[in-house]
Structure formats: C-alpha cells, structure tokens
C-alpha positions as CSV (number, residue, x, y, z in Angstrom):
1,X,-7.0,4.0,-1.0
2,X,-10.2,2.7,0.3
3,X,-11.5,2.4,3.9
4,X,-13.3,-0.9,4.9
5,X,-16.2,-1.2,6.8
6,X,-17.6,-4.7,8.4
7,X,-21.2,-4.6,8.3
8,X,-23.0,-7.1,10.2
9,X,-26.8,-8.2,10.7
10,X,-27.4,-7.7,7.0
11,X,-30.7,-9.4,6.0
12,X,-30.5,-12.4,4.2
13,X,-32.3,-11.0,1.1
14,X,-30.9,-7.8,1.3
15,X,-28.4,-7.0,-1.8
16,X,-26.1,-5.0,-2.6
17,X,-28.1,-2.0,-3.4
18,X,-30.1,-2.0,-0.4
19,X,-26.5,-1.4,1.1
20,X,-25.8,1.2,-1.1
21,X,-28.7,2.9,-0.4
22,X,-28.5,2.8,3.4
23,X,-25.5,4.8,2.6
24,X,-27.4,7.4,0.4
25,X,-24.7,10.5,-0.4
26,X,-21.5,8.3,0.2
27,X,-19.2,7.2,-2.4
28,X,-18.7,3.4,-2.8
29,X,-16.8,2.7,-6.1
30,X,-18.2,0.2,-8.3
31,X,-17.4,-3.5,-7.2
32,X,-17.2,-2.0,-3.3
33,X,-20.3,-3.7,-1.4
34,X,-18.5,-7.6,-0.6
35,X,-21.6,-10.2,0.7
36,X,-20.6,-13.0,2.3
37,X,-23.7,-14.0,4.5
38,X,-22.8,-16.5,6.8
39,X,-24.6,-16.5,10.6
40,X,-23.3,-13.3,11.0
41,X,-24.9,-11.3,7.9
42,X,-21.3,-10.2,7.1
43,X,-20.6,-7.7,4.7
44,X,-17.9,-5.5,3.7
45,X,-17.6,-2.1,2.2
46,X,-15.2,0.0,0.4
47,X,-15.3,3.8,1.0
48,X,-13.6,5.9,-1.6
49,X,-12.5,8.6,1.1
50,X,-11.6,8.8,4.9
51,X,-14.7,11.5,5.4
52,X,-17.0,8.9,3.9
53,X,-16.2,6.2,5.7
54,X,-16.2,8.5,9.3
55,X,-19.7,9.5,8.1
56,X,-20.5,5.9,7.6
57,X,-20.3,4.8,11.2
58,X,-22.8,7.2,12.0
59,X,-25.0,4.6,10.9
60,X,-24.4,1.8,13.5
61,X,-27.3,0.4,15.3
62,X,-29.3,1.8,12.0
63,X,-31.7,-0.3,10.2
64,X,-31.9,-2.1,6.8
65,X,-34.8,-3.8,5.9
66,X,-36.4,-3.8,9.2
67,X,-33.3,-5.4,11.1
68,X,-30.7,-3.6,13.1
69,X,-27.2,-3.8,11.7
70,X,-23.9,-3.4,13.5
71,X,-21.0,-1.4,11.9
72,X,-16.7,-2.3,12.7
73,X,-13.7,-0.6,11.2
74,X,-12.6,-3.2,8.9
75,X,-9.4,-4.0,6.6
76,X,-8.7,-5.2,3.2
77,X,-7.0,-8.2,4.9
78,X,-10.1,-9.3,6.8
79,X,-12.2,-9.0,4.0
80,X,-9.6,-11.5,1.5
C-alpha cells in the first residue's frame, strides 16, 4: 500500500525527476510522482512505505528549484 503526499509550490518546469530527487534515499515506485500544475503547483506522490513517507515531511518548507514548496498528507482519492 502506498502513502500519498500533496506537494504544492512545485516550479512550473520542474519534472518529475527533480521531485524524485528532492527526495534522494526514499522509495517512490515507478509511475509514483502525479503533476498536475494548476495555480497551485500541485503534485502528488506515492511512498512505497509508511517510514518513507514520515521521512518525507521532513522536507516541508524545503526548496526545489529555488522555490519553497509546501508538503500535506494526501489520499489516493484526492489525487483521482
């Protein structure tokens, strides 16, 4: 089972790999990094375990790309 994650602030030329690499060390299966943009920056993320996604939200307020991003426990139901 994965946790979600709502990322929000993302950079609008960020991709998907400059997600994965703000979360160096943390497993995010393949297919796990959603973009949706929007006015928000919104993206979500799938955690493969519990412990990754609580070491996850250590990164809230941290920066990708020069631009602080905000982090929100999320569900597979928000992000459909």
């Amino acid at each position: 089972m994965s946790i979600i994650i709502r990322l929000q602030n993302l950079p609008w030329d960020a991709t998907a790999l400059n997600v994965r690499q703000f979360f160096y060390g943390l497993s995010i299966p393949d297919g796990g990094v959603h973009i949706i943009g929007g006015e928000k920056g919104d993206v979500f993320i799938a955690f493969s375990t519990d412990e990754d996604a609580r070491q996850a939200m250590k990164n809230d307020n941290g920066f990708i790309g020069g631009t602080q991003i905000k982090l929100f426990l999320s569900s597979k139901a928000e992000m459909q």
